[in-house]
C-alpha positions as CSV (number, residue, x, y, z in Angstrom):
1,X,-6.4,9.0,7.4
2,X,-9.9,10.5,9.2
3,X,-8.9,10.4,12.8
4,X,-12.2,8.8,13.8
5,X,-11.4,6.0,11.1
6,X,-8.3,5.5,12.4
7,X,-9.3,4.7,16.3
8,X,-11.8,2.4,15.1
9,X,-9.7,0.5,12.7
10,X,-6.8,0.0,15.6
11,X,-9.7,0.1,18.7
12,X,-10.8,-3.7,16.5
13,X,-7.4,-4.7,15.9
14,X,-6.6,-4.7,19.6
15,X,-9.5,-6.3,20.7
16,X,-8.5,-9.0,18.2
17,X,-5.2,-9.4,20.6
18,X,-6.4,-8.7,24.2
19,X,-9.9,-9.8,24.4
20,X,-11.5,-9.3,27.3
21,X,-7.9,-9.3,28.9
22,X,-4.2,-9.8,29.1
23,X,-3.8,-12.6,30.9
24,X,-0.5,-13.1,31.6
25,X,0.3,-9.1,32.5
26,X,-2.7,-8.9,34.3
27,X,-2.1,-11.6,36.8
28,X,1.7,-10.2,37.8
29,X,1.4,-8.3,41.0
30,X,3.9,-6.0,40.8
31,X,4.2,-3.1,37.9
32,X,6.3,-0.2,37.6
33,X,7.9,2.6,35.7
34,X,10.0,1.7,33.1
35,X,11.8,3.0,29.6
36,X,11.2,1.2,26.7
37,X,13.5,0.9,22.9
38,X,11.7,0.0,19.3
39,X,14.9,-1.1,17.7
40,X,15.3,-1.8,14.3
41,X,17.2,-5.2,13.6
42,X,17.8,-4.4,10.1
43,X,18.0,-1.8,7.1
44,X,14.7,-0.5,5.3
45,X,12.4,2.6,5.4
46,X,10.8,3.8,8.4
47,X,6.7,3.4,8.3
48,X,3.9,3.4,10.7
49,X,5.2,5.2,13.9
50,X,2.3,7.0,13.9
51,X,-0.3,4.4,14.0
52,X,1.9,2.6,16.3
53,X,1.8,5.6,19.0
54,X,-1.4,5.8,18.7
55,X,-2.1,2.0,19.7
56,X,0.1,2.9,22.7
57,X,-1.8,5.5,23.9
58,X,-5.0,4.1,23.6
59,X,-3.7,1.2,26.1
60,X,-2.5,4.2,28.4
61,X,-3.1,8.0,27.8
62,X,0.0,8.7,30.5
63,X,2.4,6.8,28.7
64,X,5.3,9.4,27.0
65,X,6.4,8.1,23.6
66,X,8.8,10.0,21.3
67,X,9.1,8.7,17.7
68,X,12.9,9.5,17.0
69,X,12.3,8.6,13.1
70,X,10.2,10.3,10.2
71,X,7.9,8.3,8.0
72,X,9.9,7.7,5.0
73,X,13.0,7.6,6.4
74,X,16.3,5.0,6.1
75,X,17.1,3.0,9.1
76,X,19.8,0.9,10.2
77,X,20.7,-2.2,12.3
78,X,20.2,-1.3,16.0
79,X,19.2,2.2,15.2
80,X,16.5,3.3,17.8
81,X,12.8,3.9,16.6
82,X,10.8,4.8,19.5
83,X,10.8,5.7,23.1
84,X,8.5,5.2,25.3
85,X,8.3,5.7,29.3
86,X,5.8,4.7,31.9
87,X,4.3,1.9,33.1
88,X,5.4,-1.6,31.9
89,X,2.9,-3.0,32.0
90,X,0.3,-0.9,29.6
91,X,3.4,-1.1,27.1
92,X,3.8,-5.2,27.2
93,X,-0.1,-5.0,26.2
94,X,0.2,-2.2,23.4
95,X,4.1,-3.8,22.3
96,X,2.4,-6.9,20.1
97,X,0.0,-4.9,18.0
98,X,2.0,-1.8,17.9
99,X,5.7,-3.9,16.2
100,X,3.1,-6.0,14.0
101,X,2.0,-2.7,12.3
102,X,5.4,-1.6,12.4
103,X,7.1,-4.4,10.8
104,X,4.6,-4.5,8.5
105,X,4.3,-1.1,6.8
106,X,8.0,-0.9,7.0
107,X,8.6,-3.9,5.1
108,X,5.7,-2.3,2.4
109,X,7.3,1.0,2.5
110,X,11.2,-1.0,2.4
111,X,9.7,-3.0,-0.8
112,X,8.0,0.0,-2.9
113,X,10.9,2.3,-2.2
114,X,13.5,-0.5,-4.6
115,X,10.9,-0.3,-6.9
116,X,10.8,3.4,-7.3
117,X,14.2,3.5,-7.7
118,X,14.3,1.3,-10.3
119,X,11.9,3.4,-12.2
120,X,14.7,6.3,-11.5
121,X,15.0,8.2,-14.8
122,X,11.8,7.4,-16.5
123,X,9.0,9.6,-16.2
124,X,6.4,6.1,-15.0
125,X,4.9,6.6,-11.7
126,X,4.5,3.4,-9.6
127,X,1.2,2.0,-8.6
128,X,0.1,-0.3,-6.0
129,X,-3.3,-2.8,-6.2
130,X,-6.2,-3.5,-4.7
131,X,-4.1,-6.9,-3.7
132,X,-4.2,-6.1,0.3
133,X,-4.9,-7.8,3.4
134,X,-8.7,-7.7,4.3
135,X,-8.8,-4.8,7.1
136,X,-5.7,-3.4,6.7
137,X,-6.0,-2.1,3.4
138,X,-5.8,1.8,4.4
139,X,-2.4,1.2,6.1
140,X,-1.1,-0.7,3.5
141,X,-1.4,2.1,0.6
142,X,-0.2,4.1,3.2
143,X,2.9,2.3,3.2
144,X,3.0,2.4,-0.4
145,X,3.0,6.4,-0.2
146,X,5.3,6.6,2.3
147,X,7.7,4.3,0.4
148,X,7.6,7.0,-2.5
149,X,4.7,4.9,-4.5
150,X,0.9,6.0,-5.6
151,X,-2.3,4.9,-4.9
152,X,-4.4,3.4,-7.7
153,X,-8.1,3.5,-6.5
154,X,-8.8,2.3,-3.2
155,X,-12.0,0.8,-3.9
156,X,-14.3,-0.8,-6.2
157,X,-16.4,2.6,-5.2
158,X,-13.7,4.9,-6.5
159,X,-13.3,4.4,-10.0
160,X,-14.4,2.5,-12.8
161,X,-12.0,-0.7,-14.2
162,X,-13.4,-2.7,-16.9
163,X,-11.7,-6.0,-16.8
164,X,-11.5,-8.7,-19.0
165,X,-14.6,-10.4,-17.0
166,X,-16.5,-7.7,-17.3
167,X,-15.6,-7.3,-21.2
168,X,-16.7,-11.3,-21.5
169,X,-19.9,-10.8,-19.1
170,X,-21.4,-8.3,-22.1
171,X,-19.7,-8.9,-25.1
172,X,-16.9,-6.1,-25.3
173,X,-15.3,-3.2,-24.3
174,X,-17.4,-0.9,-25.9
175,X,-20.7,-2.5,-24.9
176,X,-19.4,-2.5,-21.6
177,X,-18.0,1.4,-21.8
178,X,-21.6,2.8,-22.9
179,X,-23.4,1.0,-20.4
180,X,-21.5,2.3,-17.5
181,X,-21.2,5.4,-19.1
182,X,-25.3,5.6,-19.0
183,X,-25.2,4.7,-15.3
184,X,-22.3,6.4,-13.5
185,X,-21.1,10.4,-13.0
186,X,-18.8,11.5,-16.2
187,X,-17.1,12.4,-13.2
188,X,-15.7,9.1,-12.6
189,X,-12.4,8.1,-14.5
190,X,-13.2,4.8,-16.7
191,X,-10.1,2.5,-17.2
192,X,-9.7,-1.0,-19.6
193,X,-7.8,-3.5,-19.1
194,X,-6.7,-4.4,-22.5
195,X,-4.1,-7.8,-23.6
196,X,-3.9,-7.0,-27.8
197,X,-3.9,-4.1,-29.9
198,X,-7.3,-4.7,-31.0
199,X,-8.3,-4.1,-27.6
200,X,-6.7,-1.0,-27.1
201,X,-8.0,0.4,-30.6
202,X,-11.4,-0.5,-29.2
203,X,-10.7,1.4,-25.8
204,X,-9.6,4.5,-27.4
205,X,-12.8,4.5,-29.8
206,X,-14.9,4.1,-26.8
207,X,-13.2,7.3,-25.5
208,X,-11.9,5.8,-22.2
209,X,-9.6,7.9,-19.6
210,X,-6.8,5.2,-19.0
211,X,-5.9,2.0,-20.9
212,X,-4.0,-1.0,-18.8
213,X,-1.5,-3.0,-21.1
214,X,-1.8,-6.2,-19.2
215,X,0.3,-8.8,-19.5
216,X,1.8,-7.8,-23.2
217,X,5.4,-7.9,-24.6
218,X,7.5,-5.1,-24.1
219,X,7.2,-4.8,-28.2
220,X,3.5,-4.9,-27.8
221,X,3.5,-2.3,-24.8
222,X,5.5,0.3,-27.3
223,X,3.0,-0.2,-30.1
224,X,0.3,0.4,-27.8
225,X,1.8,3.6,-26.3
226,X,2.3,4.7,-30.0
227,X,-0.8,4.1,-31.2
228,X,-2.5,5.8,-28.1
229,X,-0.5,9.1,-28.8
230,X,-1.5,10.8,-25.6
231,X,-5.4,10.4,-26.3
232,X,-5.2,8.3,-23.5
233,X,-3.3,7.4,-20.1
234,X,-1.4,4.3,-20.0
235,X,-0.8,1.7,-17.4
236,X,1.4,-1.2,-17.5
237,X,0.7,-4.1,-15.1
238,X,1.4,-7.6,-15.1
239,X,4.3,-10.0,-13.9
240,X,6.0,-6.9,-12.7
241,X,9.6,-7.2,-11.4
242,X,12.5,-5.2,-10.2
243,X,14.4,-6.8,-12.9
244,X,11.9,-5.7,-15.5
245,X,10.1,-2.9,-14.3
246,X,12.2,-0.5,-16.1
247,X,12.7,-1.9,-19.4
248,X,8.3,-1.9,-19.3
249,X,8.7,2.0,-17.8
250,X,10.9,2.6,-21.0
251,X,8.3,1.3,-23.3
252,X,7.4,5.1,-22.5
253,X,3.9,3.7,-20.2
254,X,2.2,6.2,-17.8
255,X,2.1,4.1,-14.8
256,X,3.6,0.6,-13.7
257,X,0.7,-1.5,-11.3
258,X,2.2,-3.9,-9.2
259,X,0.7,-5.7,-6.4
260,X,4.4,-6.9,-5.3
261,X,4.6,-4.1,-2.9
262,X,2.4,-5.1,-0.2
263,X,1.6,-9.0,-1.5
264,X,5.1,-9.8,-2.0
265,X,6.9,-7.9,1.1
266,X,8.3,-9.5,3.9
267,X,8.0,-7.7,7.1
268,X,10.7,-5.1,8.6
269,X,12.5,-7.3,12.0
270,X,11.8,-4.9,14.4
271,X,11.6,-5.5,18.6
272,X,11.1,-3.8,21.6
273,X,13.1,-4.2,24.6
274,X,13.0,-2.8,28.3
């Protein structure tokens, strides 16, 4: 992420939690030197040490942290995360905001991980959603990348996706393909969601980059992918599960979307102790 981005994003998150002060650490008298431990209270993958340093040091530029784990990396119960020496009581003000991003994009990067294992042996690359928490979208794909998953587009800026709203809003898919095509960049990659074969034999004569197979049987997702022959990429998305996901990546599908990942994660127990 920009740098500049980045300060902003956690500069507003912190003034979310302090306000215009701490008012418990503020009112003790007495302060000193201390060294603290992020400790991992369970298994899953390492994400967010960066951002969470970062927090840390914008409470306190003096304060020495060392991040003992890699993004993307396996930890274990009691294993530590983080160090972090100097005064205790610039950490107690960064240590809320700091384990909540922590715990968070850990238990994104835990999630996505079993489901690109699952995909193990197939050549479909996993995709996450635009299903994110308001504001913390850009760490939340992160997570997703660090856990071994992709980004689909970040935006409704990014990339064009005709969904099945915007097929009923002007009559069909390829109404609604030469219309944008008349107003936006042939630079820009065009993608329709699709839920029949009649669909998808629309989408490929309207020349479209990518094809979503939304919601259809695994029969009806091999069909597709057949009668698509390459012309076009292929994404699969739709009540995906780790018990499913790769009987859909074997109906031979480009990409597997799943909002599951960041929606349907539960957070990483993490804690810091003096």
């Amino acid at each position: 992420m920009d740098r500049i981005f980045l300060k902003k994003q956690l500069e507003r998150f912190y003034l979310e939690d302090i306000g215009y002060k701490d008012i418990t650490t503020d009112s003790l008298t007495v302060d000193k030197q201390i060294k603290a431990k992020i400790i991992a209270k369970e298994d899953g993958i390492f994400a967010g040490g960066i951002f969470a340093k970062e927090v840390f040091l914008m409470v306190d530029n003096t304060l020495e942290i060392n991040i003992l784990k890699k993004e993307g990396q396996e930890i274990k119960k009691g294993e530590t995360l983080i160090e972090i020496k100097g005064s205790g009581k610039s950490i107690l003000k960064g240590e809320r905001l700091s384990l909540n991003i922590l715990q968070r994009l850990s238990g994104i990067a835990t999630k996505t991980r079993e489901f690109v294992k699952a995909l193990e042996g197939t050549k479909t690359k996993l995709l996450d959603t635009r299903k994110t928490t308001p504001g913390f979208r850009a760490f939340e794909k992160y997570a997703v990348k660090i856990g071994g998953g992709y980004n689909h587009r970040f935006a409704l800026y990014d990339m064009v996706m005709i969904k099945d709203n915007h097929i009923s809003l002007v009559g069909s898919i390829k109404e609604a393909v030469n219309q944008i095509k008349r107003n936006v960049s042939p630079m820009v990659k065009i993608e329709v969601e699709t839920s029949n074969l009649e669909q998808v034999k629309e989408a490929l004569e309207s020349d479209v980059d990518i094809i979503m197979l939304d919601n259809m049987s695994l029969k009806e997702m091999k069909d597709a992918v057949k009668l698509i022959n390459g012309k076009a990429l292929t994404e699969a998305s739709g009540n995906i599960t780790l018990e499913n996901i790769k009987q859909v990546a074997q109906t031979g599908v480009d990409f597997i979307s799943t909002g599951a990942t960041i929606h349907s994660s539960k957070w990483l127990d993490i804690s810091l102790k003096f």
